[in-house]
MIFIFI-963223 format. One line per 3 residues: number of its first residue (from 1); their letters; for each residue z, x negated, y negated of C-alpha. Coordinates in pm, whole numbers, plus 50000, padded with zeros to 5 digits. Layout:
BEGIN
NUM) A) Z X Y; ...;
END
This chain:
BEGIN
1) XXX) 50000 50000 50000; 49984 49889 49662; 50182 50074 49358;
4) XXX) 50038 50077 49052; 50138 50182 48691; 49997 50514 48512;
7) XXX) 50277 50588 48228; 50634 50586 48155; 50688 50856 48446;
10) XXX) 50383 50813 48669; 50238 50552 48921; 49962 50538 49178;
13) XXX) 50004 50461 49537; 49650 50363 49676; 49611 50343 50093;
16) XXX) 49411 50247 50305; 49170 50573 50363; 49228 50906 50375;
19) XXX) 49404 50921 50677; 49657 50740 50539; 49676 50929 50161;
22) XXX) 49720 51239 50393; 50000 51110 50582; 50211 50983 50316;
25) XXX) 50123 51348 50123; 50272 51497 50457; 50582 51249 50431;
28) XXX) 50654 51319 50115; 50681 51628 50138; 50842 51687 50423;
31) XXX) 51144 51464 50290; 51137 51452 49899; 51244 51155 49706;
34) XXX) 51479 51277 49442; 51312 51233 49092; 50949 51302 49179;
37) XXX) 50876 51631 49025; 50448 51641 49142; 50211 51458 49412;
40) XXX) 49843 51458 49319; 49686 51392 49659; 49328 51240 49625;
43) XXX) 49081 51005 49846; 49313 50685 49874; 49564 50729 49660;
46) XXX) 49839 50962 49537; 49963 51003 49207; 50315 51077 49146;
49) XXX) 50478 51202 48863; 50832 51150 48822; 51178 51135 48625;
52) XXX) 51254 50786 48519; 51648 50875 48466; 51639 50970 48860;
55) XXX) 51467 50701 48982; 51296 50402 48826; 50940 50299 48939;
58) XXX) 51004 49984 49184; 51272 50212 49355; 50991 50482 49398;
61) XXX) 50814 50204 49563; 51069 50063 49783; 51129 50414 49933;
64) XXX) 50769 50500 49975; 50677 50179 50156; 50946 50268 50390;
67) XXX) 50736 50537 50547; 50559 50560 50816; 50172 50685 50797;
70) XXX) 50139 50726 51183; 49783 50928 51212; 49893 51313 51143;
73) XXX) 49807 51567 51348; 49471 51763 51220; 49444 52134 51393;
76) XXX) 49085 52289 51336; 49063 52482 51028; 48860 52786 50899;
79) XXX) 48477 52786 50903; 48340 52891 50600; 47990 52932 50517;
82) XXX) 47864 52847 50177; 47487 52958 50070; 47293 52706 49899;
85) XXX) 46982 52769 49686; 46859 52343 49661; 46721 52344 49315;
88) XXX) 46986 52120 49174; 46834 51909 48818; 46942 51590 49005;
91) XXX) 46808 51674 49387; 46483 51446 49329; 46699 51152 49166;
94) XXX) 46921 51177 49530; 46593 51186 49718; 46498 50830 49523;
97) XXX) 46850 50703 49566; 46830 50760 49916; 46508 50696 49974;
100) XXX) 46432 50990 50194; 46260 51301 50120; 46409 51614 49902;
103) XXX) 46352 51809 50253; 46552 51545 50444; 46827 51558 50166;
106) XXX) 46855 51951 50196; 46813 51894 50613; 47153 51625 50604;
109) XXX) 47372 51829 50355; 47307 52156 50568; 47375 51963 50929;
112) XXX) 47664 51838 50835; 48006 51981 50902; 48252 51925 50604;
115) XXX) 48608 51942 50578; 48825 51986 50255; 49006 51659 50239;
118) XXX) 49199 51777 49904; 49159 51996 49545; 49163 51858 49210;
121) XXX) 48901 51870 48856; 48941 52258 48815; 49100 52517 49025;
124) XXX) 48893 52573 49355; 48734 52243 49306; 48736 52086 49687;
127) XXX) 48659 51786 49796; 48457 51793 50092; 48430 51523 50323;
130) XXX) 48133 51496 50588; 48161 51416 50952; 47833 51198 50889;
133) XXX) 47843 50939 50620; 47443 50997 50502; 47448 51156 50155;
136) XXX) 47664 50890 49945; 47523 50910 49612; 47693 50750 49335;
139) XXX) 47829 50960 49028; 47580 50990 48741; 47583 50691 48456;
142) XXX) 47698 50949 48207; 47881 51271 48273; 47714 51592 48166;
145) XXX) 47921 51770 47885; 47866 52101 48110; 47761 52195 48443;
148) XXX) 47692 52581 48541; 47940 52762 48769; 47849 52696 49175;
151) XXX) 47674 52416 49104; 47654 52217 49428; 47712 51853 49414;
154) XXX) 47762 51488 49569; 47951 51208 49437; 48076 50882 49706;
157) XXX) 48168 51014 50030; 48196 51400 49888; 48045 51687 49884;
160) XXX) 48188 51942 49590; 48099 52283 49436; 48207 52338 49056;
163) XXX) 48449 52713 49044; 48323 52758 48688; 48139 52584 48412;
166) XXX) 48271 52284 48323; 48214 51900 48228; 48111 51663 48554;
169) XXX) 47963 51347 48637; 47850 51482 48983; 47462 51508 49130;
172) XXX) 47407 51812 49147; 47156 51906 49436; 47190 52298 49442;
175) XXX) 47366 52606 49344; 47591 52934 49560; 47628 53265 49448;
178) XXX) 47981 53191 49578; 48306 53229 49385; 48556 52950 49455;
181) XXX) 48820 53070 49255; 48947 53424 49215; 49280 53541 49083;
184) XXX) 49260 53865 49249; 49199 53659 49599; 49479 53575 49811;
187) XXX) 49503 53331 49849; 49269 53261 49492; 49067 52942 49639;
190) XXX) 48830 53018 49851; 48843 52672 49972; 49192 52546 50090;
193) XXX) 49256 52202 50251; 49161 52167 50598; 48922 52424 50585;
196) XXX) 48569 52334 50762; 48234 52410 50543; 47907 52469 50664;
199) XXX) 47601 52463 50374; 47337 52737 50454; 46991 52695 50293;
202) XXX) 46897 53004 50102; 46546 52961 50026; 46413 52874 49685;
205) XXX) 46525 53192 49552; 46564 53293 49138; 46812 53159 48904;
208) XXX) 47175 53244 49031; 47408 53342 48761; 47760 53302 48845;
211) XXX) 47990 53582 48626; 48344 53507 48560; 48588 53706 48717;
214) XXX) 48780 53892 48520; 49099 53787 48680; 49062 53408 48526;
217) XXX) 49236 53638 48227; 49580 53777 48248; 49561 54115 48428;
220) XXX) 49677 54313 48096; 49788 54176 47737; 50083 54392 47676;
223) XXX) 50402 54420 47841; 50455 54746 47796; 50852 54811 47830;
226) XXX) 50947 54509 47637; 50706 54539 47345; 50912 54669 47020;
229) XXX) 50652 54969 46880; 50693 54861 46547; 50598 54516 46497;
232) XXX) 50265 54366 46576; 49989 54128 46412; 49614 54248 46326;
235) XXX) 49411 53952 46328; 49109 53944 46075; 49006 53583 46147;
238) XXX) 49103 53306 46404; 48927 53012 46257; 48750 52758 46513;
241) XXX) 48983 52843 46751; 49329 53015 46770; 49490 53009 47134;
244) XXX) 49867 53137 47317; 49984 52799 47470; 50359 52724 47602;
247) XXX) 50480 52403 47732; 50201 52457 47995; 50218 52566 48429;
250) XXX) 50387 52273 48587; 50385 52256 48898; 50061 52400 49019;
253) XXX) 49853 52075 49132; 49862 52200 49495; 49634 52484 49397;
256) XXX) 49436 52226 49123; 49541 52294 48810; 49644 52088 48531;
259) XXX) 49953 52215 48307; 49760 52290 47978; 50021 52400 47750;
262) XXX) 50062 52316 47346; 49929 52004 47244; 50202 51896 46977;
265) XXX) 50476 52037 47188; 50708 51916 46971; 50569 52173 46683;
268) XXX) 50551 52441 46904; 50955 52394 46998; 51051 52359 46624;
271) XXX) 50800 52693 46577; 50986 52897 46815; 51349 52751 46710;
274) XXX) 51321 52830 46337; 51255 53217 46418; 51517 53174 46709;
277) XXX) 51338 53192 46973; 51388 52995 47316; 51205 52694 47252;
280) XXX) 50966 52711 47520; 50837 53077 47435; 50459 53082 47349;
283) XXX) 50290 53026 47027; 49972 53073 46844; 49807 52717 46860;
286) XXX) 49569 52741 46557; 49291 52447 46542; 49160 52371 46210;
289) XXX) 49361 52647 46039; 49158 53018 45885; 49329 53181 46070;
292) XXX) 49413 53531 45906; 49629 53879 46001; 49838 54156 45831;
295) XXX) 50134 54227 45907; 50243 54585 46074; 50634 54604 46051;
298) XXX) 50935 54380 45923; 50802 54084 46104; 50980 53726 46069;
301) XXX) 50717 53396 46165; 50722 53042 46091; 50405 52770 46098;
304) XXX) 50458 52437 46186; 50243 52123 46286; 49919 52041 46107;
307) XXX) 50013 52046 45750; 49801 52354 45609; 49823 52538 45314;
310) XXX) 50018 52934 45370; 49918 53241 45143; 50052 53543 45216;
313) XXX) 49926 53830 44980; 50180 54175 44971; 50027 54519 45022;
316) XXX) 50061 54537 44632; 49832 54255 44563; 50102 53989 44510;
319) XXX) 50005 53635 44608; 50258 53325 44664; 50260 53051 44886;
322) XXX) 50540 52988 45158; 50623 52633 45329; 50587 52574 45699;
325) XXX) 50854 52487 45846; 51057 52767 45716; 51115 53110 45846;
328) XXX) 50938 53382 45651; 50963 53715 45651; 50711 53930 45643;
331) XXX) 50677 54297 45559; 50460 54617 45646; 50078 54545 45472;
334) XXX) 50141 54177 45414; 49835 53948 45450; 49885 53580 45594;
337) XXX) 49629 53310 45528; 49600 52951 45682; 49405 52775 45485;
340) XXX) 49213 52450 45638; 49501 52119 45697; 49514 51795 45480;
343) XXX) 49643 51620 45776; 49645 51669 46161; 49455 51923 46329;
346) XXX) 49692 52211 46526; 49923 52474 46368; 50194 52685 46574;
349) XXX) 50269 53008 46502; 50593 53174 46634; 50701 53584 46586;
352) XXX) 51096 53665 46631; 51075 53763 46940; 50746 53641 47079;
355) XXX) 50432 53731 47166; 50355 54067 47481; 50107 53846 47653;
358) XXX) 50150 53824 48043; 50243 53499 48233; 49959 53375 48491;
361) XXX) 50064 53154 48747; 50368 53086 48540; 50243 53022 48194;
364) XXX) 50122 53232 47870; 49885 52894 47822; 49518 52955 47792;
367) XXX) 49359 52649 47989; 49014 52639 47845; 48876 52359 48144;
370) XXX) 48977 52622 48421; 48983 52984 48194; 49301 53085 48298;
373) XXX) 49593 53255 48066; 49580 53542 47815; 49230 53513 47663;
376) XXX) 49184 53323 47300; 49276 53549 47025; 48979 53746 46850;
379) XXX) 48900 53935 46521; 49017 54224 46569; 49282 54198 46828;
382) XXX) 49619 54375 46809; 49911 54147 46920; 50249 54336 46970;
385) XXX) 50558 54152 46943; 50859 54173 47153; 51176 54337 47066;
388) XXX) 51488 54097 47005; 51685 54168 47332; 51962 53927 47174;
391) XXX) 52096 53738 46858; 51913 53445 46831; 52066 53173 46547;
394) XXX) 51737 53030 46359; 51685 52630 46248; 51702 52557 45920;
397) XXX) 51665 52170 45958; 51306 52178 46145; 51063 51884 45979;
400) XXX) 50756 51735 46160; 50858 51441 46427; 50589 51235 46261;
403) XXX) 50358 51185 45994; 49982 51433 46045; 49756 51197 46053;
406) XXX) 49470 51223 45777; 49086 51191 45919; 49068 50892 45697;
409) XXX) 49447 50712 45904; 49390 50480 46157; 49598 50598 46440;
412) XXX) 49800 50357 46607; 49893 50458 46998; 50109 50287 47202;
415) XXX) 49967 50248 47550; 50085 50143 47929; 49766 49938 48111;
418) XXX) 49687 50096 48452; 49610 50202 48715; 49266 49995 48688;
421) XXX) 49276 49769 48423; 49208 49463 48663; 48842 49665 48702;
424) XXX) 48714 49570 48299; 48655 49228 48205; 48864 49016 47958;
427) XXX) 48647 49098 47693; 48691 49467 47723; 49050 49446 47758;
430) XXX) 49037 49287 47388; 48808 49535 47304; 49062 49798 47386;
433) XXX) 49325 49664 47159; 49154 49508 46884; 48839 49744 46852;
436) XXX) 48887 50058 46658; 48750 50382 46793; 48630 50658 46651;
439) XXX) 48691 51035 46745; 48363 51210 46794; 48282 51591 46724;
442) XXX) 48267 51607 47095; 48638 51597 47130; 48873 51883 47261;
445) XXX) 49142 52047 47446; 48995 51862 47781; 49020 51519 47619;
448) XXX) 48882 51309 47285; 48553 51143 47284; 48572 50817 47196;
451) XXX) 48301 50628 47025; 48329 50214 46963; 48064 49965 46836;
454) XXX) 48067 49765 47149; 48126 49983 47491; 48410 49809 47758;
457) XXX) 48251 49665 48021; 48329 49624 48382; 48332 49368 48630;
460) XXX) 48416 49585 48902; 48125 49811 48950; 48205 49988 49296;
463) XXX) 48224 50364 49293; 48551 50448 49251; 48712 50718 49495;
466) XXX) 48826 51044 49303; 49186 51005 49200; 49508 51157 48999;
469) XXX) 49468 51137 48640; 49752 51239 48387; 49777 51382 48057;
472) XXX) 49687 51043 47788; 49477 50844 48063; 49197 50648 47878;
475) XXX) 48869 50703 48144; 48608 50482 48136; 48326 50626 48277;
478) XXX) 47994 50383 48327; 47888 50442 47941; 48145 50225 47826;
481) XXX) 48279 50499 47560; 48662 50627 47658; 48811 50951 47676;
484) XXX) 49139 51006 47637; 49278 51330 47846; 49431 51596 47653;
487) XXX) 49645 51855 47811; 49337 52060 47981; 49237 51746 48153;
490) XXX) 49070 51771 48499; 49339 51646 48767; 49141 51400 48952;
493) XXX) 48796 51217 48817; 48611 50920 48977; 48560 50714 48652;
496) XXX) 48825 50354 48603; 49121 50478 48390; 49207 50142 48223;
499) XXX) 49502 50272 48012; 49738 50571 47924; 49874 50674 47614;
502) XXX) 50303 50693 47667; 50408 50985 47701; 50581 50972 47338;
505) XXX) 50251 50964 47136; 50104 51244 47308; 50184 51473 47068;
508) XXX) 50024 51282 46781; 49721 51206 46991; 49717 51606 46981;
511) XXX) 49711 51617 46620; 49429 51359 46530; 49105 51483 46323;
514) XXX) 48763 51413 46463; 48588 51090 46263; 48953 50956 46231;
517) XXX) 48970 50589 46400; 49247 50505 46686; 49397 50187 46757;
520) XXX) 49563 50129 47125; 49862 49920 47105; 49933 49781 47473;
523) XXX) 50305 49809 47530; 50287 49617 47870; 50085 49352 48073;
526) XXX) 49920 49473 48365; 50051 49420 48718; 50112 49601 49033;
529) XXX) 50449 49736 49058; 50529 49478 49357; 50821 49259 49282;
532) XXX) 51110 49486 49375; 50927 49558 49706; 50882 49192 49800;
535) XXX) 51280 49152 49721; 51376 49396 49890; 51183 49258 50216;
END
């Protein structure tokens, strides 16, 4: 085994092959280690997310090395059958790769038995792993920034089909009519892990539209017997976008979703404490500001994060401004404006009380990679508030944990090297540090674009086997241009993550304007979390 750092609260354990990722998975959780709150299971490795109080990161490793990865026991799954219509945009380029025919491409995939080997990228993503080693394809130079729902693909040793549309570096080879992922499904993947997969050629066939299920949204937006009759919000505008987000759905990686949640979670606790709410109730998580409602009822809010300008206009005409930050208390007919931020890039919105909106798998959090959660708020929408079921003290000493940062700043963020820094050169690895990087248009809840003047190269240029990623991982993929994973991240990719942001600046990295330039500030030297192992041997 070898252990490997990912963040303050997070290493890698990469095995031998997927046999042996499997049977560690199976240890682990069949006895727990105390501390480790999630296990990412992917093609040689497991990620492992933990709490450093409980246990420090060379102890983690000096338990898990104890274990033994004896073959485990496989039983015969399901069958399932997936159609295929094999007019995928990157079919010919496998053919060439390959150097066989399209029809002998189509003939392998479809002979082949699969098996899902593990989930990860989106919920009902599976990794499918052949019996016959003949379609290895690497991923594509550049990942597309969206591939259509059931799009059928092959990246290394896998086989994969995407639930919904999404970004992906995969060749894609075909399309199903198939849904992967369906709330109203139990359970909601149709693919679960060691489940067997047989591809069925459809034909040529049309163009296959894949419609998203209503159940990716919460079943209904009000909770009826809770909601207080009086008090609700009438939106007029939302801006670029205006979403509910919590501290997120931990917990959920088994069924391959990432937590989501607030991006400046920080703001969103402050939010919810100055109008007394529990802290981790859900918020309005306004991007870019314009975002505009009247008021029905007595209804008290506060705005905090990016620093943006608050008019509120009575039913009488009456304009002032009011300071975020603050509670403010609203009455029937009043209009609230948020004007467009000086400095950082998210607002939170709170209501005494909090918002009707219905948990999904745990969470009011829209995730906008996998489209699940109450759906993003419209014009027009009615949002009912909650009555006050007890007396709740409000914060009058809330202020921002840092400063916004201005799209003109240079950002600097403190990063941890790992898990594959030893794959760049030394020239990238100075790049990293002492380049600055620019945040493209392209950037979003899913992760920020990065854009420098000279691109980190590799000297490691095998294809790397799909593995964890965590929230602040810088990916690398073959452009040389990082990303760095936001909260909606995928939870596995196949691209060299060469750095993570700690876990303490994720909240600014939340908060930073596109065309503003980053700085990483290494915080470690990279090596293999090794030394307490070999002492303890």
């Amino acid at each position: 085994m070898r252990f490997l750092p990912v963040n303050l609260n997070a290493i890698i354990v990469e095995l031998y092959d997927l046999d042996e990722t499997l049977a560690l998975f199976d240890s682990l959780n069949a006895s727990p280690i105390s501390g480790v709150e999630e296990i990412i299971p992917a093609a040689r490795t497991l990620l492992i997310r933990f709490r450093p109080h409980v246990v420090a990161a060379s102890q983690l490793a000096i338990e898990i090395n104890s274990r033994n990865l004896n073959t485990r026991d496989r039983t015969t799954g399901k069958l399932v059958e997936i159609p295929v219509y094999y007019t995928g945009e990157d079919l010919a380029e496998v053919a060439d790769i390959l150097g066989i025919t399209i029809k002998e491409v189509i003939k392998r995939h479809t002979e082949n038995e699969y098996t899902v080997a593990f989930t990860g990228f989106a919920p009902g993503f599976a990794y499918l792993v052949a019996n016959s080693d003949v379609l290895r394809v690497p991923r594509r130079m550049t990942p597309r920034a969206r591939i259509s729902a059931g799009s059928v693909g092959l990246a290394g040793e896998f086989s994969g089909i995407y639930p919904q549309a999404s970004p992906g570096g995969w060749q894609i080879i075909g399309i199903t009519p198939e849904r992967m992922w369906d709330l109203l499904r139990n359970p909601p993947s149709l693919l679960q892990p060691g489940f067997r997969v047989r591809f069925r050629d459809k034909g040529k066939g049309t163009t296959v539209t894949i419609t998203k299920p209503e159940s990716l949204i919460a079943p209904t937006d009000i909770i009826s017997s809770q909601v207080d009759k009086h008090l609700s919000l009438a939106i007029l505008s939302t801006g670029i976008q205006t979403l509910f987000q919590d501290l997120g759905r931990s917990g959920q990686a088994g069924l391959g979703i990432s937590a989501a949640g607030a991006l400046d979670k920080t703001a969103l606790r402050s939010a919810n404490r100055i109008v007394g709410n529990p802290s981790d109730s859900a918020c309005l998580e306004i991007a870019e500001g314009r975002l505009s409602f009247i008021s029905h009822g007595n209804v008290i809010i506060s705005v905090t994060g990016a620093n943006c300008p608050i008019v509120i206009q009575t039913a009488s005409g009456r304009k002032f401004q009011a300071d975020s930050y603050q509670p403010v208390d609203l009455s029937e007919g009043d209009k609230v404006t948020l004007g467009t931020p000086k400095a950082g890039v998210r607002s939170y919105l709170a209501v005494r009380g909090g918002f009707a909106q219905q948990p999904i798998l745990s969470s009011q959090s829209y995730d906008t990679l996998a489209h699940i959660g109450p759906k993003p708020v419209a014009t027009g929408d009615l949002l009912n508030i909650l009555s006050v079921t007890r007396s709740s003290a409000v914060s009058m000493d809330e202020s921002p944990a840092f400063n916004m940062p201005a799209p003109d700043d240079i950002v600097t963020l403190d990063i941890i090297l790992g898990p594959r820094t030893d794959w760049f050169t030394e020239e990238a690895l100075s790049l990293l540090q002492n380049q600055l990087w620019q945040v493209t248009p392209q950037s979003n809840r899913v992760g920020i674009r990065l854009n420098g003047d000279t691109p980190l190269s590799r000297f490691n240029h095998e294809e790397l086997p799909s593995e964890g990623t965590c929230v602040g991982a810088i990916q690398v993929p073959a452009s040389g241009q990082p990303v760095l994973f936001l909260a909606d991240h995928p939870l596995t990719g196949g691209y060299p993550v060469i750095g993570s942001v700690a876990s303490y600046h994720l909240d600014l990295a939340g908060q930073i304007p596109i065309n503003t330039y980053i700085r990483f500030n290494p915080i470690n030297e990279f090596h293999e979390i090794q030394e307490a192992i070999t002492t303890h041997e």
